[in-house]
C-alpha positions in Angstrom: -104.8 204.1 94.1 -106.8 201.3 92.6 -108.6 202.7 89.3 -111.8 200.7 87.9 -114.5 201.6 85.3 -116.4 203.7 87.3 -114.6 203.2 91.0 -111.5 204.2 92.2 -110.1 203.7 95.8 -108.3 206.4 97.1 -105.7 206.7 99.9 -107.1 209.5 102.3 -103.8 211.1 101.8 -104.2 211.9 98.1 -103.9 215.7 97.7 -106.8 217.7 95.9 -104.8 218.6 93.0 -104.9 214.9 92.7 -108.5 213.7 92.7 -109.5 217.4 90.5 -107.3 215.7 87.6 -108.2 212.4 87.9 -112.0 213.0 88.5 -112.1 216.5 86.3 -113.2 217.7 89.8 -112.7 221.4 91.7 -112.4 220.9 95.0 -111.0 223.7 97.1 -110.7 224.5 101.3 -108.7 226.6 103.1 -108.3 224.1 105.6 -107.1 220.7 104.3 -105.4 219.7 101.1 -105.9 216.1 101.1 -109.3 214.2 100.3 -109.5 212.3 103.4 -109.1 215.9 105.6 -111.8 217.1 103.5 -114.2 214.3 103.4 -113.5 214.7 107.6 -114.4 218.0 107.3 -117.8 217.6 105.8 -119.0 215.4 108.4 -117.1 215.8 112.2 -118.8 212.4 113.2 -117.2 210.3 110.6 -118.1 206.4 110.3 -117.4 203.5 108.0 -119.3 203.6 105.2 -120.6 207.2 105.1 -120.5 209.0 101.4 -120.0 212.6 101.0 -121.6 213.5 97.0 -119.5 216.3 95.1 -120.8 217.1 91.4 -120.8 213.7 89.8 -119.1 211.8 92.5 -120.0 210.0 95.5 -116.9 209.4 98.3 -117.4 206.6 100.6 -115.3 206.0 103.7 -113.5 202.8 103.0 -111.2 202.7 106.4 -110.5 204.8 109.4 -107.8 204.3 111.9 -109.8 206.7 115.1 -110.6 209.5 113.2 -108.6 210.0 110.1 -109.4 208.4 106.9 -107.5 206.2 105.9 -108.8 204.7 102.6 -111.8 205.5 100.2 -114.0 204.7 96.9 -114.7 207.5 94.4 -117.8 206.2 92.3 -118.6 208.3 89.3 -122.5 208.6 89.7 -124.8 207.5 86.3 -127.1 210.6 84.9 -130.3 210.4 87.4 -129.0 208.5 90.0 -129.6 208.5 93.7 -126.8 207.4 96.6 
């Protein structure tokens, strides 16, 4: 885990309970526990470079090895901005 200003890059193996208390986040499934599984989750047809936006924080797919994410970038999104 890499941890800049307002980017952080994140092994897609980090559990939840992780990236909540780092980011002051909730996320929750039933089915994964790790922030790779559930960025997978939101989007089946996965590619380099696609984001997934969760309250103030955009996820971007950094690396995938087939289907499984294998690294990512947590960007804290400014008041009023787009991704």
């Amino acid at each position: 885990m890499s941890i800049w200003s307002n980017k952080t890059v994140l092994h897609g193996k980090v559990l939840f309970s992780e990236v909540n208390d780092l980011f002051g986040l909730h996320l929750s499934d039933d089915y994964v526990d790790m922030i790779g599984g559930w960025i997978q989750s939101e989007n089946m047809d996965i590619a380099m470079g696609d984001e997934a936006v969760v309250e103030n924080y955009c996820f971007k797919i950094l690396e995938l090895e087939g289907y499984h994410v294998k690294s990512l970038e947590g960007i804290k999104m400014l008041l009023g901005q787009d991704r």
